[in-house]
C-alpha positions in Angstrom: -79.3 8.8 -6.2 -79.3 6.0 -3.1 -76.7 4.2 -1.8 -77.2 1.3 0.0 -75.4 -1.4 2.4 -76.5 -4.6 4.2 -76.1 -6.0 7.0 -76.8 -8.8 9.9 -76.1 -11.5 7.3 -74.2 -14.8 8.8 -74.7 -18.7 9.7 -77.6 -19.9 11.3 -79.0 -23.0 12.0 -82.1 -24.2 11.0 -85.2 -22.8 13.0 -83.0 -20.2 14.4 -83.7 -15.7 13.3 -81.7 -13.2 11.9 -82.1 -9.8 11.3 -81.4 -8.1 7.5 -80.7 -4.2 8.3 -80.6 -1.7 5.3 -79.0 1.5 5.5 -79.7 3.8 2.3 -77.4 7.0 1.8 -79.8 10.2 1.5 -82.2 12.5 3.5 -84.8 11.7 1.0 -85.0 7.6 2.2 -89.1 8.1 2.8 -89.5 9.0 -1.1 -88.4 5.0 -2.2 -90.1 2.0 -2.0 -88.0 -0.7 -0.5 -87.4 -4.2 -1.3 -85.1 -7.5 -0.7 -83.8 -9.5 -2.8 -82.2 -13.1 -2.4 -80.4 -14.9 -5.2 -79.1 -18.5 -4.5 -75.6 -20.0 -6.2 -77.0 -21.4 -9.4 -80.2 -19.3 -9.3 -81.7 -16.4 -10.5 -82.4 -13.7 -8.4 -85.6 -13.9 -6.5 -88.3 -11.4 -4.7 -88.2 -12.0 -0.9 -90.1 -8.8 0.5 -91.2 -5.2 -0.4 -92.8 -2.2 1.7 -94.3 0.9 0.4 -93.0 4.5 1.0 -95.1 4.8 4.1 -94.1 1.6 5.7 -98.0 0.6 5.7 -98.5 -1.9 2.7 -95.9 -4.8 1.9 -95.7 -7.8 0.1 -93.7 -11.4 0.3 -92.8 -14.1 -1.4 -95.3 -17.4 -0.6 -92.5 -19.5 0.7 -91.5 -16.4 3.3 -94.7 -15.5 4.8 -95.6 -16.1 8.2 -91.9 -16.2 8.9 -89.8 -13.0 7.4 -91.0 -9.3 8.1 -90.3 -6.7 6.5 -90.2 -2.8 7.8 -88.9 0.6 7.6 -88.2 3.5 10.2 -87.9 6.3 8.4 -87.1 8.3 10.7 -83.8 6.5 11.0 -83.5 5.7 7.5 -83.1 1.9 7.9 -85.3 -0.9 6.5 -85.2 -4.6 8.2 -85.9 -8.4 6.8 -86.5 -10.3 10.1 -85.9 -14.0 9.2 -87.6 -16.6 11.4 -87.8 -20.4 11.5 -85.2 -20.0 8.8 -84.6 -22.9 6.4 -81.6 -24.5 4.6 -83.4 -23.8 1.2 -83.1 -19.8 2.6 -79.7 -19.6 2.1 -78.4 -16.9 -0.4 -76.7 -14.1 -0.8 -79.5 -11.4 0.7 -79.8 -7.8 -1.1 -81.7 -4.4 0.0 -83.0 -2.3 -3.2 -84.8 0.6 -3.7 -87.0 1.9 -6.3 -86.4 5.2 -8.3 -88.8 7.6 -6.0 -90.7 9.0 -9.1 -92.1 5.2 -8.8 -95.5 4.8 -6.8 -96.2 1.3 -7.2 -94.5 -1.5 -5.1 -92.5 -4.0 -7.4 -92.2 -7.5 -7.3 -89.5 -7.7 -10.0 -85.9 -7.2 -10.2 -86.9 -4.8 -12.9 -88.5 -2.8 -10.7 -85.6 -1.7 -8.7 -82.9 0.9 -9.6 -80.3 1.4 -6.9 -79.2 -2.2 -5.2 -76.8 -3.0 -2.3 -73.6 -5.3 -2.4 -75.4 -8.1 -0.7 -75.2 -9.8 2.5 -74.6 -13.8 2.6 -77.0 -15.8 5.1 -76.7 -19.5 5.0 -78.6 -21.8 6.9 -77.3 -25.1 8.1 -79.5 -27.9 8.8 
């Protein structure tokens, strides 16, 4: 089993970056598919970003793309979310999750994630 903190959350302002790290527990980090997660007060939890075991295939969510990138050393066993030309309507409570590593296919869903960190809170101001 993974364990797994975030960090590099904080306040921004709008148009400004910030930098998501992920630090999974484990010397098997290169067997899960990664993803983050974003879930805003009110709202349900929601699909920001997800990169296969190898680091060479992800996928975003349509409002993020062009501006948030996500990727993986595995060598150091960290994943990133790079937020740019961040947005008020980005704010929320940011989370790193990992699929169980028997899984091959890169999720989209909540569902599709077994081991989740505590969160890290970004909040843009505008």
């Amino acid at each position: 089993q993974v364990q797994l903190g975030e960090s590099g959350g904080g306040l921004v302002q709008a148009g400004g970056s910030l930098r998501l790290s992920c630090a999974p527990s484990g010397r098997t980090f290169s067997t899960y598919v990664m993803g983050w997660f974003r879930q805003a007060p009110g709202k349900e939890r929601e699909f920001v970003a997800a990169i296969n075991k190898s680091g060479g295939i992800t996928y975003y969510l349509d409002s993020v793309k062009g501006r948030f990138t996500i990727s993986r050393d595995n060598a150091k066993n960290m994943v990133y979310l790079q937020m740019n030309s961040l947005k008020p309507e980005d704010t929320a409570v940011y989370y790193c999750a990992a699929e169980h590593p028997a899984r091959m296919v890169v999720g989209s869903t909540a569902s599709a994630y077994d081991y989740w960190g505590q969160g890290t809170q970004v909040t843009v101001s505008s």
